[in-house]
C-alpha positions in Angstrom: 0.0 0.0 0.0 3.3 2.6 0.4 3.1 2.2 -3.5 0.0 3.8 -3.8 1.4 6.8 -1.5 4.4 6.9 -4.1 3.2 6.9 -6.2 1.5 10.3 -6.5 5.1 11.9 -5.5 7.6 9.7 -7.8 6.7 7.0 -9.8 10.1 5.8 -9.8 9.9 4.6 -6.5 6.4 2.4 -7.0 7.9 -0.5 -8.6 10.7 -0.8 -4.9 7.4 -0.9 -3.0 5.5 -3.5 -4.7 8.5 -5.3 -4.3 8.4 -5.0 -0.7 4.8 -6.0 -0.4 5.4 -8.9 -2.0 8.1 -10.4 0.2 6.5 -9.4 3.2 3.1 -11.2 1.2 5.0 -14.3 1.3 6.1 -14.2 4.9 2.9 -13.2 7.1 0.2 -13.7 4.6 -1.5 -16.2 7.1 -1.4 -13.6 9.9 -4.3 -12.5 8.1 -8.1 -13.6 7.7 -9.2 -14.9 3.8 -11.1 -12.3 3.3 -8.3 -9.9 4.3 -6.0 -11.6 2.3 -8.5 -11.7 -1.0 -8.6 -7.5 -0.3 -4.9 -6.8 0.0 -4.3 -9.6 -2.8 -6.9 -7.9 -5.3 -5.4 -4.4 -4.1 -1.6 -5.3 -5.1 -3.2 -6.8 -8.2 -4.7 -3.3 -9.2 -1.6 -1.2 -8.2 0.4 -3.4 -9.9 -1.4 -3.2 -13.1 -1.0 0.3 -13.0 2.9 0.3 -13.4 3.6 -3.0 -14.7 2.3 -4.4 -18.2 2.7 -7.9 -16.4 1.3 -7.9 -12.5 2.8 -11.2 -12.1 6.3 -10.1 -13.0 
């Protein structure tokens, strides 16, 4: 979700972040509820198919 922040300010910086979420993803995913994880997984989705042609990169 920091990409989305960054996004507005430097776009550079969007891609780092999405990195970022996605290795903390991996590690604490199941801290979370399913339905929590569906949202933040549909969210990263969306923000990633804003910067990147391929959201699964």
């Amino acid at each position: 979700l920091l990409a989305l922040i960054y996004a507005r300010n430097c776009g550079a910086e969007v891609g780092k972040y999405l990195e970022e979420f996605t290795n903390e993803w991996s590690k604490a995913q199941y801290k979370y509820g399913l339905e929590r994880r569906k949202q933040m997984f549909r969210r990263y989705v969306s923000l990633s198919r804003a910067v990147r042609k391929d959201p699964f990169e």
